[in-house]
mmCIF file of the N, C-alpha and C atoms, coordinates in Angstrom:
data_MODEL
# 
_entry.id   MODEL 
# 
loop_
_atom_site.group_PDB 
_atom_site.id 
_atom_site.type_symbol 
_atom_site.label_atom_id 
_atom_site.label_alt_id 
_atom_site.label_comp_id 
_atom_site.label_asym_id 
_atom_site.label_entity_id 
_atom_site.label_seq_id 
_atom_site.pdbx_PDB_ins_code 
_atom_site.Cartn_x 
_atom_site.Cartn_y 
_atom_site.Cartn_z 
_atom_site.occupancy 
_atom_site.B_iso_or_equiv 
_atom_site.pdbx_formal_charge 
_atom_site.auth_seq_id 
_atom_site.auth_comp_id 
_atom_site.auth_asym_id 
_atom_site.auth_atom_id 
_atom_site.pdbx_PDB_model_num 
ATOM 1   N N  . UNK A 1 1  ? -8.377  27.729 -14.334 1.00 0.00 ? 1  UNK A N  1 
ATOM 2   C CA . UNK A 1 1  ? -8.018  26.761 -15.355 1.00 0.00 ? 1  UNK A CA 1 
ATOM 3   C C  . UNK A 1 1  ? -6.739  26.047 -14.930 1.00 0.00 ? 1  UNK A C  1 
ATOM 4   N N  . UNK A 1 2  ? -6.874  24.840 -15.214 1.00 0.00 ? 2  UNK A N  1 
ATOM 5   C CA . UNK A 1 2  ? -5.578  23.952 -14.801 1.00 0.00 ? 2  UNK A CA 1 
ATOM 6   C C  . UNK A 1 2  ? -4.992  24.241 -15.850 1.00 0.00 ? 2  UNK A C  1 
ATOM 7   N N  . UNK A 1 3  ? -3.126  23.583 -15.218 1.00 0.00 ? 3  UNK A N  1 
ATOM 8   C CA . UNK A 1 3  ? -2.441  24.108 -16.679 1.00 0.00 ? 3  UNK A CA 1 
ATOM 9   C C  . UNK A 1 3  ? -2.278  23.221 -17.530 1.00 0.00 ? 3  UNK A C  1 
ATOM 10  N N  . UNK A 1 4  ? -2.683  21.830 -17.314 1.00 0.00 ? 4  UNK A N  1 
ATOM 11  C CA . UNK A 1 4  ? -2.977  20.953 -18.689 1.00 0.00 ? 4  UNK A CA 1 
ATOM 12  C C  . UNK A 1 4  ? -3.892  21.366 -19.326 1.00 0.00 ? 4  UNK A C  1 
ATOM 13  N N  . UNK A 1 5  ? -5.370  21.809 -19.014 1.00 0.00 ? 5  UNK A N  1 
ATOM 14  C CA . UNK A 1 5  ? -5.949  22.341 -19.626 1.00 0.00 ? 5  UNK A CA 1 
ATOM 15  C C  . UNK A 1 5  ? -5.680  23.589 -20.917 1.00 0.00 ? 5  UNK A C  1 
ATOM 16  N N  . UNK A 1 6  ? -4.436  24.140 -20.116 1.00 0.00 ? 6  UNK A N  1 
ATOM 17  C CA . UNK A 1 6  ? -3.698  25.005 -21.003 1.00 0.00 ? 6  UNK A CA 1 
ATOM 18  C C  . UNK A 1 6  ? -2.399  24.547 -22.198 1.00 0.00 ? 6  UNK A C  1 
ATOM 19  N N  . UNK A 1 7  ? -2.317  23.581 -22.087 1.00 0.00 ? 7  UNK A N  1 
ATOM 20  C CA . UNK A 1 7  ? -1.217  23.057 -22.663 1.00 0.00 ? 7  UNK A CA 1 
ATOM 21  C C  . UNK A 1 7  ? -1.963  21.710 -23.797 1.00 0.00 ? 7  UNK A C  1 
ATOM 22  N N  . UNK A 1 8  ? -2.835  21.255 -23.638 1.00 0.00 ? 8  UNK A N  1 
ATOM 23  C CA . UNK A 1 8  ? -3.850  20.573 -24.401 1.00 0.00 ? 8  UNK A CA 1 
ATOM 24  C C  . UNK A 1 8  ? -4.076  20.883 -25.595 1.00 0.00 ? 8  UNK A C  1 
ATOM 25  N N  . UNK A 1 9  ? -3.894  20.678 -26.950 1.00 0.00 ? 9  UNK A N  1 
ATOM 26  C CA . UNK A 1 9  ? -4.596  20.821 -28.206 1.00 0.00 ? 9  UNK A CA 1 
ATOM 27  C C  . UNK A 1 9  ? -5.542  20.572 -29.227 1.00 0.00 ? 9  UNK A C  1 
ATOM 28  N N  . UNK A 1 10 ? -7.075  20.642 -29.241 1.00 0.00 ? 10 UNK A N  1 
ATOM 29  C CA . UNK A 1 10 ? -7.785  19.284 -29.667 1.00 0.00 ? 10 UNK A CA 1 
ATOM 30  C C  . UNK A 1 10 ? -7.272  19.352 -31.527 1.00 0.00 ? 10 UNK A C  1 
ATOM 31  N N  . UNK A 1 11 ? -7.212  17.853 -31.428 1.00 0.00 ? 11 UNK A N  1 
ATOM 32  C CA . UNK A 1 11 ? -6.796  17.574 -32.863 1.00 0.00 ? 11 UNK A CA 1 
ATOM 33  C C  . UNK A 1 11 ? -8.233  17.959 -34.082 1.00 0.00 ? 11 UNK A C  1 
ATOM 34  N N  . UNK A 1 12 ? -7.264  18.094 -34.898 1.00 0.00 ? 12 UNK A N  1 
ATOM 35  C CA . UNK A 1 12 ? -8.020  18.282 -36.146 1.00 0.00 ? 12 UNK A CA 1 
ATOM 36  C C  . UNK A 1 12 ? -8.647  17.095 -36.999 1.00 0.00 ? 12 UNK A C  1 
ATOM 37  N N  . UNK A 1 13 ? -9.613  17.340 -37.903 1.00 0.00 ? 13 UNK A N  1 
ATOM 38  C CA . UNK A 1 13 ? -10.412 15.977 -38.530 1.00 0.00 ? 13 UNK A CA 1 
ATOM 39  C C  . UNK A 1 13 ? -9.551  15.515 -39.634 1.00 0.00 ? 13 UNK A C  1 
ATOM 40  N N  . UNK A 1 14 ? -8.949  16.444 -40.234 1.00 0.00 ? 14 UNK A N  1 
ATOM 41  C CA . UNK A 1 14 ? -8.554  16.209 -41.515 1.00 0.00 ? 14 UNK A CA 1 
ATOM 42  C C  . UNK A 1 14 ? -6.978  15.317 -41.133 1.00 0.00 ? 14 UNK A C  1 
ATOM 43  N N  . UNK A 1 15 ? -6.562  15.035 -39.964 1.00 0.00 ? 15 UNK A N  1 
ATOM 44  C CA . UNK A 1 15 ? -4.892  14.532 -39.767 1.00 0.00 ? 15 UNK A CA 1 
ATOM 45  C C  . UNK A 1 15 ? -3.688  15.815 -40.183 1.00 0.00 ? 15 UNK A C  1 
ATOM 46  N N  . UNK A 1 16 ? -4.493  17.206 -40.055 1.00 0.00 ? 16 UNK A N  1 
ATOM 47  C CA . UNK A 1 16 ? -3.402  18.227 -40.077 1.00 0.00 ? 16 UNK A CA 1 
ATOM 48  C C  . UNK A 1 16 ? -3.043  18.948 -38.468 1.00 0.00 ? 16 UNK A C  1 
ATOM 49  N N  . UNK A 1 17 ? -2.093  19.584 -38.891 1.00 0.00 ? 17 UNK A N  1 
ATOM 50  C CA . UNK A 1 17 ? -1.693  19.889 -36.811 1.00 0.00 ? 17 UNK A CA 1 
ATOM 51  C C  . UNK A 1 17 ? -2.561  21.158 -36.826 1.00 0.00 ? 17 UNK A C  1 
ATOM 52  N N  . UNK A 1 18 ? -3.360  21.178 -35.574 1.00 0.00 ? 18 UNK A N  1 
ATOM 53  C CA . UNK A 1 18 ? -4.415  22.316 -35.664 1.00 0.00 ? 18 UNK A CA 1 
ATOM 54  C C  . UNK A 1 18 ? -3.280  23.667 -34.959 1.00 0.00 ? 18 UNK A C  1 
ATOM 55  N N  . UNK A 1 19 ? -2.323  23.560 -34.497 1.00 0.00 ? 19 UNK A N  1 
ATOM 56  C CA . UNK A 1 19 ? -1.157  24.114 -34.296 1.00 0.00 ? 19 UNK A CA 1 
ATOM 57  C C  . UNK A 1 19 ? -1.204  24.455 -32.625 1.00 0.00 ? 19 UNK A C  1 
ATOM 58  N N  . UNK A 1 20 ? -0.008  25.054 -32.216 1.00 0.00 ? 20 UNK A N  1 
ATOM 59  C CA . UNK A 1 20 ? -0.481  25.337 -30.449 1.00 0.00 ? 20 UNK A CA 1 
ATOM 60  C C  . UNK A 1 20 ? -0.676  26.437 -30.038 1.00 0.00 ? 20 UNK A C  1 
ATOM 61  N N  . UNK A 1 21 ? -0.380  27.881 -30.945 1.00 0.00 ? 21 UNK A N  1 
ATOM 62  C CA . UNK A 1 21 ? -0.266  29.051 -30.545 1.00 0.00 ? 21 UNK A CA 1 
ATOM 63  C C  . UNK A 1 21 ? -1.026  29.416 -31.822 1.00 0.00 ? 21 UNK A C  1 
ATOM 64  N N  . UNK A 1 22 ? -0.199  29.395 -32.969 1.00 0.00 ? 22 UNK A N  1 
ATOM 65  C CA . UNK A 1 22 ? -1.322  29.889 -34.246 1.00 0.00 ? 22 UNK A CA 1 
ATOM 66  C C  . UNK A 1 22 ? -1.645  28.809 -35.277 1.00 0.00 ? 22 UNK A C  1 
ATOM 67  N N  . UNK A 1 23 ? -2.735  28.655 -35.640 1.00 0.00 ? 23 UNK A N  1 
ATOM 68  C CA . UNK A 1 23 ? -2.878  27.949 -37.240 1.00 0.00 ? 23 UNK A CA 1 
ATOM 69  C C  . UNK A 1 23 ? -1.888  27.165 -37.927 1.00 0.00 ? 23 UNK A C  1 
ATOM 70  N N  . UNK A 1 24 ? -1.665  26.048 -37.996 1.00 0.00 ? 24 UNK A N  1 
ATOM 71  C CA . UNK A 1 24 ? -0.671  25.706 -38.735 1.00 0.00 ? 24 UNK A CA 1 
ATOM 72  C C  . UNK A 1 24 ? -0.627  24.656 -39.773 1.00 0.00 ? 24 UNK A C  1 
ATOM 73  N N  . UNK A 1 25 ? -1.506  23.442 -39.831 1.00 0.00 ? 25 UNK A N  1 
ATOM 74  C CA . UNK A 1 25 ? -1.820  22.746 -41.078 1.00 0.00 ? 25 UNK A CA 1 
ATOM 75  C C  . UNK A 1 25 ? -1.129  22.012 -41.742 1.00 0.00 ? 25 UNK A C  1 
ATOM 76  N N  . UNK A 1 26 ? 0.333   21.647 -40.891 1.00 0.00 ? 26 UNK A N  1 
ATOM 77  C CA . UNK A 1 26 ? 1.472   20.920 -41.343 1.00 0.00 ? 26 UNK A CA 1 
ATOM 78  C C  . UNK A 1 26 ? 1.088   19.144 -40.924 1.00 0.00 ? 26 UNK A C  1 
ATOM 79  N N  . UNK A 1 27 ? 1.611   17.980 -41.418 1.00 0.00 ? 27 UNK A N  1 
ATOM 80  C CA . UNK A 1 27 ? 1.101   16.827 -41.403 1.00 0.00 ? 27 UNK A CA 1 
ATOM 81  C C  . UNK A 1 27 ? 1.014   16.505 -39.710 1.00 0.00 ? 27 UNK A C  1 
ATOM 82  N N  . UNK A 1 28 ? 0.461   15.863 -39.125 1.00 0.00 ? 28 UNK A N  1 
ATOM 83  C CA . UNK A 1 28 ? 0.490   15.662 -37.669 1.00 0.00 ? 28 UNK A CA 1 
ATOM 84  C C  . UNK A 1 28 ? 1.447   14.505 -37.436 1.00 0.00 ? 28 UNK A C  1 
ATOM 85  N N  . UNK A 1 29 ? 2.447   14.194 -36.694 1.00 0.00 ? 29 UNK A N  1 
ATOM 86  C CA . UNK A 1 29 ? 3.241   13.629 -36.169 1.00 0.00 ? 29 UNK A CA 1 
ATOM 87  C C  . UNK A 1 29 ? 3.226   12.991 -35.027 1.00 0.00 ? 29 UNK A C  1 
ATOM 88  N N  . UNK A 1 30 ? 3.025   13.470 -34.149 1.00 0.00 ? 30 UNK A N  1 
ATOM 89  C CA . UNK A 1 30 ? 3.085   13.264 -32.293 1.00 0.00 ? 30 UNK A CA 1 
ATOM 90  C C  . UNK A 1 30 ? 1.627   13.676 -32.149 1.00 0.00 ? 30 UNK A C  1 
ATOM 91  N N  . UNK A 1 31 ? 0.946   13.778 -31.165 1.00 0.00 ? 31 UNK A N  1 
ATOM 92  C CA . UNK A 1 31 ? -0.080  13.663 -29.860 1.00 0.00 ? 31 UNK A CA 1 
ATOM 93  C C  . UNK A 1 31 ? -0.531  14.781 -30.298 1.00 0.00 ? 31 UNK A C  1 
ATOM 94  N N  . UNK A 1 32 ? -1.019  14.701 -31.726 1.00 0.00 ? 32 UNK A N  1 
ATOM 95  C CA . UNK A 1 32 ? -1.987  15.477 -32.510 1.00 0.00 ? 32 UNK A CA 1 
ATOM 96  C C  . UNK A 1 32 ? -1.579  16.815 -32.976 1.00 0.00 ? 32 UNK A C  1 
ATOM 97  N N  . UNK A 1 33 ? -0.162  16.894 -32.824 1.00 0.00 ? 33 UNK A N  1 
ATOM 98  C CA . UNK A 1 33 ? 0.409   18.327 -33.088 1.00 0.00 ? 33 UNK A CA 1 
ATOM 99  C C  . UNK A 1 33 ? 1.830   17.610 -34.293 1.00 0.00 ? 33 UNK A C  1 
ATOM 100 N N  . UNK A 1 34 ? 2.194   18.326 -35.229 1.00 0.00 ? 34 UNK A N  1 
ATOM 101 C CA . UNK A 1 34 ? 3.092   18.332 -36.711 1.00 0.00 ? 34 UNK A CA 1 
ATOM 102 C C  . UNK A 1 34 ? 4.814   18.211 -35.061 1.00 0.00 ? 34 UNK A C  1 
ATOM 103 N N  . UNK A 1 35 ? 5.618   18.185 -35.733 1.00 0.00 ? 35 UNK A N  1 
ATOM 104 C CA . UNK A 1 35 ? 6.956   18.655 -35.104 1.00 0.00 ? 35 UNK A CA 1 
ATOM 105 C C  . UNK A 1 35 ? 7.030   19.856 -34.054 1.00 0.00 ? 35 UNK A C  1 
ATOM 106 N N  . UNK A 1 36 ? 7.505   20.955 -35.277 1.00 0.00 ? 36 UNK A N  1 
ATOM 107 C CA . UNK A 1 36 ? 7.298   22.315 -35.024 1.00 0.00 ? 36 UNK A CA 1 
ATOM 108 C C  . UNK A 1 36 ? 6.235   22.390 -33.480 1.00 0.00 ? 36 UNK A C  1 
ATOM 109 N N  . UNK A 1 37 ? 5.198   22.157 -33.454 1.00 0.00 ? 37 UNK A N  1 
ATOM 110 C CA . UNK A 1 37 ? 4.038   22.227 -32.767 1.00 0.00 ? 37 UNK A CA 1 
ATOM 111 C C  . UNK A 1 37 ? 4.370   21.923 -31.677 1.00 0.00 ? 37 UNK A C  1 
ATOM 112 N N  . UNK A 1 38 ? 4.598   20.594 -31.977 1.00 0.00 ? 38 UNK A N  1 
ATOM 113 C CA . UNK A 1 38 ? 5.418   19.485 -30.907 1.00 0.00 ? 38 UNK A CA 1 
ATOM 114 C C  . UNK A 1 38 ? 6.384   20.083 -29.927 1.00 0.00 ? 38 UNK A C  1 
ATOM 115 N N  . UNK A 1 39 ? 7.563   21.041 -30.630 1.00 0.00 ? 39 UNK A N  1 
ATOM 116 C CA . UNK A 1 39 ? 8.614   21.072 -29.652 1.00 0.00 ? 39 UNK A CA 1 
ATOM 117 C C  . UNK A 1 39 ? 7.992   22.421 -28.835 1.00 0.00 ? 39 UNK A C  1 
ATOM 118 N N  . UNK A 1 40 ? 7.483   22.973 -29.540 1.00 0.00 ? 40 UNK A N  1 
ATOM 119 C CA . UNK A 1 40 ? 6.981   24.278 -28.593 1.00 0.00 ? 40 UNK A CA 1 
ATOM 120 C C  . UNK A 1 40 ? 6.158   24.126 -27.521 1.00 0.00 ? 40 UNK A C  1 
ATOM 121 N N  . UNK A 1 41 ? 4.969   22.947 -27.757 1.00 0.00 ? 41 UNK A N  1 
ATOM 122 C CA . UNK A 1 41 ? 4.505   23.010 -26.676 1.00 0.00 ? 41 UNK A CA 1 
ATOM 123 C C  . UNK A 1 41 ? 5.066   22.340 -25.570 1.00 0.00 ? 41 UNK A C  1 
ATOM 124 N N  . UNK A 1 42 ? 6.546   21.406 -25.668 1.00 0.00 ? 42 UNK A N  1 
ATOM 125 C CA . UNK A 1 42 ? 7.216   20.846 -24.978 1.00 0.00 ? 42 UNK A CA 1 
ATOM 126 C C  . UNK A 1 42 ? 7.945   21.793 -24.075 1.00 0.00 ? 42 UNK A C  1 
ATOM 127 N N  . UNK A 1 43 ? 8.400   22.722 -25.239 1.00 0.00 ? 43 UNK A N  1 
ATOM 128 C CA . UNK A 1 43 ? 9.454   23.692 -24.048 1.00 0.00 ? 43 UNK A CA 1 
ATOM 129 C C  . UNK A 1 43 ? 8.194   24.648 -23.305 1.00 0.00 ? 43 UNK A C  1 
ATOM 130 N N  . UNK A 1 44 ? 6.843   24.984 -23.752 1.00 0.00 ? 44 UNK A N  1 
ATOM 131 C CA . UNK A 1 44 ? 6.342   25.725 -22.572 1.00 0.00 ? 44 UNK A CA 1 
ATOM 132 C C  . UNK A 1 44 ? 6.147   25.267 -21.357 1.00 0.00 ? 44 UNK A C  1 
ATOM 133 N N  . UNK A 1 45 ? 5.758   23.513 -21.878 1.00 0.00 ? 45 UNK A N  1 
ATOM 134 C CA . UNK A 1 45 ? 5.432   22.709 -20.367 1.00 0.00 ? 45 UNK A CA 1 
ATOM 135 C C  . UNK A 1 45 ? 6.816   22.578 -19.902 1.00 0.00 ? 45 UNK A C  1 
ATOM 136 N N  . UNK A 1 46 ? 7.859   22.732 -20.335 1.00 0.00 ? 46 UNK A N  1 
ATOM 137 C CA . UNK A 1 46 ? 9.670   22.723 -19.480 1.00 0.00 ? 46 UNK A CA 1 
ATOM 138 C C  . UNK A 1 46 ? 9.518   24.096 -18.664 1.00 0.00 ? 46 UNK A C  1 
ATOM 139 N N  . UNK A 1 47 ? 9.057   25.390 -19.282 1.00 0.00 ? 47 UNK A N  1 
ATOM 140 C CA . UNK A 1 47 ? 8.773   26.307 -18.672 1.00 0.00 ? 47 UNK A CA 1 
ATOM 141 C C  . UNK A 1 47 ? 7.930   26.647 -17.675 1.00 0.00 ? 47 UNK A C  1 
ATOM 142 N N  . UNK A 1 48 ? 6.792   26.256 -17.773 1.00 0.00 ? 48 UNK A N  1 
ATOM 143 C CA . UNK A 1 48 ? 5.849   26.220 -16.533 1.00 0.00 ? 48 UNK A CA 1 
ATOM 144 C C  . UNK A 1 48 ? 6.421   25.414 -15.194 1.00 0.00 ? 48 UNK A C  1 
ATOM 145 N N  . UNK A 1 49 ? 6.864   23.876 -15.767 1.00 0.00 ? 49 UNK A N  1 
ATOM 146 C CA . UNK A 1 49 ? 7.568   23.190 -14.844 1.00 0.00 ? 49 UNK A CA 1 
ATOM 147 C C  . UNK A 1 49 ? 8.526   23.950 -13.711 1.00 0.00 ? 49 UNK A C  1 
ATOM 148 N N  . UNK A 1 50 ? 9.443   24.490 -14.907 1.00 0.00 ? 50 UNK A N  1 
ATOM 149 C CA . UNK A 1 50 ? 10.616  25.434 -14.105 1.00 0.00 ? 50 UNK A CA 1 
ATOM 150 C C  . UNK A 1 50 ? 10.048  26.323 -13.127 1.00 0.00 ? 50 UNK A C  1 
ATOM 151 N N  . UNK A 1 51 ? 8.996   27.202 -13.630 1.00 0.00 ? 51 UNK A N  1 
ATOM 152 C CA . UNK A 1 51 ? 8.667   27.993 -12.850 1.00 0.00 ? 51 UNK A CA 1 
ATOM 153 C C  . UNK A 1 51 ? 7.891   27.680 -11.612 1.00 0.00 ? 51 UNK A C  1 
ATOM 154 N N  . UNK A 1 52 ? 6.948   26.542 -11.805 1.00 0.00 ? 52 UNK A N  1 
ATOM 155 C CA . UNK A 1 52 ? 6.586   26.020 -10.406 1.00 0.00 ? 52 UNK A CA 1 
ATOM 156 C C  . UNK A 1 52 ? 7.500   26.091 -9.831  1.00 0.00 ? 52 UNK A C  1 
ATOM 157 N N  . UNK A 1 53 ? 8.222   24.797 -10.161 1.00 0.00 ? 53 UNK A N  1 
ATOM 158 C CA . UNK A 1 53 ? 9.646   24.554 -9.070  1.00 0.00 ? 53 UNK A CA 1 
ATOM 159 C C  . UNK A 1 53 ? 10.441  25.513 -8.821  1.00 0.00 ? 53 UNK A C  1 
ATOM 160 N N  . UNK A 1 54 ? 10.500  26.477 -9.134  1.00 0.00 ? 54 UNK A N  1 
ATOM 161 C CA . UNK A 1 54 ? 11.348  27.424 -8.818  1.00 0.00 ? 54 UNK A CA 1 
ATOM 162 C C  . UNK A 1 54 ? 10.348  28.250 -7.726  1.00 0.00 ? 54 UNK A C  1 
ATOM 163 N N  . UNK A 1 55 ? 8.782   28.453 -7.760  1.00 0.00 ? 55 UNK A N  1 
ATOM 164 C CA . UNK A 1 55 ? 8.303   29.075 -6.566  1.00 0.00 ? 55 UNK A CA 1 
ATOM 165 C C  . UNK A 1 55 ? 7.869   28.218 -5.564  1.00 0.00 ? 55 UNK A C  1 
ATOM 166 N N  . UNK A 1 56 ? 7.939   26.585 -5.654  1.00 0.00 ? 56 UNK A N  1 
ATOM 167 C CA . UNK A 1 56 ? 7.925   25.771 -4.753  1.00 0.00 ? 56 UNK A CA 1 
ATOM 168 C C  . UNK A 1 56 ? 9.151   26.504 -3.306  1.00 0.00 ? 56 UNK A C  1 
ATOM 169 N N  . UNK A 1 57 ? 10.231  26.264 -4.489  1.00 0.00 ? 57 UNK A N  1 
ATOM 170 C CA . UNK A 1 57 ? 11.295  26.735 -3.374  1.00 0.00 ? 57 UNK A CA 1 
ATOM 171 C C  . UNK A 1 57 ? 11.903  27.491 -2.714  1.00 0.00 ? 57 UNK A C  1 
ATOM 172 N N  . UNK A 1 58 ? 11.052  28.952 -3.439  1.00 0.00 ? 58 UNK A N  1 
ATOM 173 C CA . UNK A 1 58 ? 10.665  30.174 -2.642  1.00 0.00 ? 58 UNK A CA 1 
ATOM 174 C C  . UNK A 1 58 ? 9.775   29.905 -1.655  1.00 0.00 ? 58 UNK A C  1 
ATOM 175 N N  . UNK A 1 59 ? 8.797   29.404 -1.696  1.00 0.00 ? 59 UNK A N  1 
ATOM 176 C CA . UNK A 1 59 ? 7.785   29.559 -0.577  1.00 0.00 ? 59 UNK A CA 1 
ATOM 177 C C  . UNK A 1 59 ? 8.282   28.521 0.808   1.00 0.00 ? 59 UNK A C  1 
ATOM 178 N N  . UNK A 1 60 ? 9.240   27.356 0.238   1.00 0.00 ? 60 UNK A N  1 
ATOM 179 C CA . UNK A 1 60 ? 9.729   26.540 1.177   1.00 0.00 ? 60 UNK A CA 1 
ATOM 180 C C  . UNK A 1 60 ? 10.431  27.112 2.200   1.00 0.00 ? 60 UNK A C  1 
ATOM 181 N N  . UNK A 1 61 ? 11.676  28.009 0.933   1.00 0.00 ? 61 UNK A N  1 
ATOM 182 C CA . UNK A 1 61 ? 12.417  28.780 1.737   1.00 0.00 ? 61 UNK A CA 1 
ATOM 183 C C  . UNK A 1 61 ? 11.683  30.162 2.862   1.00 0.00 ? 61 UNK A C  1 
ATOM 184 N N  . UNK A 1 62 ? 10.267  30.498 2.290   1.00 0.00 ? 62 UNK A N  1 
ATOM 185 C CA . UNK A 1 62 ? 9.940   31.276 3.094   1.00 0.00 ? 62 UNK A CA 1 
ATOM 186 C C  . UNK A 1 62 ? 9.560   30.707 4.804   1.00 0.00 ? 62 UNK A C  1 
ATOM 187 N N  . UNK A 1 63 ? 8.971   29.669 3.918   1.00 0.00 ? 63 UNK A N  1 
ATOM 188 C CA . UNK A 1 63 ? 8.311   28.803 5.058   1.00 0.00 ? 63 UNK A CA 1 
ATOM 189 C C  . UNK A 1 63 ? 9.340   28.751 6.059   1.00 0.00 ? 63 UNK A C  1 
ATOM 190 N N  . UNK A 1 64 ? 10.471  28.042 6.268   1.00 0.00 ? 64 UNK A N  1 
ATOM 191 C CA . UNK A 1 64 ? 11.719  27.218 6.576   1.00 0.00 ? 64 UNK A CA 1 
ATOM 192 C C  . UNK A 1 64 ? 12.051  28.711 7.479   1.00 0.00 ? 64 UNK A C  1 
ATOM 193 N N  . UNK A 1 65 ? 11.917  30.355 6.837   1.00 0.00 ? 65 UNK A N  1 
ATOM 194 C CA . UNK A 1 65 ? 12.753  31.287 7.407   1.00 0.00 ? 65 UNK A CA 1 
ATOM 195 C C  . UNK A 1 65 ? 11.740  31.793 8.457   1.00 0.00 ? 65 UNK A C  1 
ATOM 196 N N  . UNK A 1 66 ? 10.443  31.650 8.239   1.00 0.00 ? 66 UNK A N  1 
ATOM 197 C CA . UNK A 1 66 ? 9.654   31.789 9.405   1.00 0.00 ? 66 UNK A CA 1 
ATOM 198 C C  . UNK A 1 66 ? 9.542   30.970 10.539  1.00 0.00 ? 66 UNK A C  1 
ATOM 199 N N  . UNK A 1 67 ? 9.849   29.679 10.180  1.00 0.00 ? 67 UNK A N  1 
ATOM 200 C CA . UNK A 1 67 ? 9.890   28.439 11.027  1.00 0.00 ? 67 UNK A CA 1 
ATOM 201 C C  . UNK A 1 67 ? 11.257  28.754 12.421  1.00 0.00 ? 67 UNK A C  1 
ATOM 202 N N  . UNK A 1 68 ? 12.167  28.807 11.224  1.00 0.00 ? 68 UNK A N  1 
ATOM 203 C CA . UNK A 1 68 ? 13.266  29.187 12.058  1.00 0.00 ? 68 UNK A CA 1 
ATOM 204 C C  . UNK A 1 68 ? 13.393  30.398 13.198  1.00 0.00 ? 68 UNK A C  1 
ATOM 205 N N  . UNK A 1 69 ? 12.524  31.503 12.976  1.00 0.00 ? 69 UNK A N  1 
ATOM 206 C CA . UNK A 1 69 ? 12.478  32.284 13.592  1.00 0.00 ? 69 UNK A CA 1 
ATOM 207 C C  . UNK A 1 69 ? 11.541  32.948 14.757  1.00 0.00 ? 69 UNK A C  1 
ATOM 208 N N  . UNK A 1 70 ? 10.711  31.761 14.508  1.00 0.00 ? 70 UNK A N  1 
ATOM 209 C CA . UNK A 1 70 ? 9.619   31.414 15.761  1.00 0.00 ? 70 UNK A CA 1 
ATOM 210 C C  . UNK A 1 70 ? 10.076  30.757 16.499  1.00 0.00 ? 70 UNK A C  1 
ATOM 211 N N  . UNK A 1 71 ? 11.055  29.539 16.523  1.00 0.00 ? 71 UNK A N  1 
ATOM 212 C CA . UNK A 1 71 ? 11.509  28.785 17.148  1.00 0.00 ? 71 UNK A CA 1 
ATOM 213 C C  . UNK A 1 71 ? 12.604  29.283 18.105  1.00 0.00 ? 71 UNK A C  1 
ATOM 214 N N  . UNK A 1 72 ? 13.358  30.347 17.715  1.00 0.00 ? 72 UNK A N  1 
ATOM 215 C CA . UNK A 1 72 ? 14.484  31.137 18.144  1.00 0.00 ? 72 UNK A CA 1 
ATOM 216 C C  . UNK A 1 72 ? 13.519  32.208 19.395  1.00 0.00 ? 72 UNK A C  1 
ATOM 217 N N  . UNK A 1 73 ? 12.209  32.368 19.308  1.00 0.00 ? 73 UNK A N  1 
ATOM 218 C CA . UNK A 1 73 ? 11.810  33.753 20.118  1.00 0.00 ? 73 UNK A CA 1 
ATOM 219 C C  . UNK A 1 73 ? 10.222  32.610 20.785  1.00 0.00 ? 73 UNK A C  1 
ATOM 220 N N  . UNK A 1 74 ? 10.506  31.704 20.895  1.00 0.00 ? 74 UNK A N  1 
ATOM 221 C CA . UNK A 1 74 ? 9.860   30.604 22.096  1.00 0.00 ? 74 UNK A CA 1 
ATOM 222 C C  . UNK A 1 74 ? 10.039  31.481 23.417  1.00 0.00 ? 74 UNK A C  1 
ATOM 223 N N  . UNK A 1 75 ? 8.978   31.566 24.100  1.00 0.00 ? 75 UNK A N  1 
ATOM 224 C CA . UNK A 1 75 ? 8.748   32.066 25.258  1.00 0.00 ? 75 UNK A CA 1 
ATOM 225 C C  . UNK A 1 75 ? 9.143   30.782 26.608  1.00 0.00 ? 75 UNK A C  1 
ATOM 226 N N  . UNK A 1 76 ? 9.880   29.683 26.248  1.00 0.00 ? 76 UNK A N  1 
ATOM 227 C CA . UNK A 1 76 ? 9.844   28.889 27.085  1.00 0.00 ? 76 UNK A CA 1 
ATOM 228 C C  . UNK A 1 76 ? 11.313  28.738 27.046  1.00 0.00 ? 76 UNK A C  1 
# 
């Protein structure tokens, strides 16, 4: 599953927020979610974000420390 797929909410018929984690039924505001709704699912996608980028630059750095150390033990 992609993680928009995970972060996605389908709206409700009635114009209430179908909520992002539990039930919630408060007036809808934003991109089919009430406030409340709204900021939470904002800070999880700040969170996921973070955490990519934060193992982007582990694996760079892994990359970068293997790179470096093949280059140092060249047989030429």
């Amino acid at each position: 599953m992609h993680v928009i797929d995970r972060l996605l909410v389908p709206e409700s018929d009635d114009g209430t927020c179908p909520g992002y984690n539990t039930p919630c039924g408060r007036p809808v505001v934003s991109a089919g979610l009430c406030l409340r709704c709204r900021l939470v699912s904002q800070e999880d996608r700040d969170r996921i974000e973070q955490e990519w980028q934060q193992g982007l630059a582990e694996a760079v750095a892994v990359v970068s420390a293997e790179e470096s150390s093949q280059v140092r033990q060249a047989p030429f």
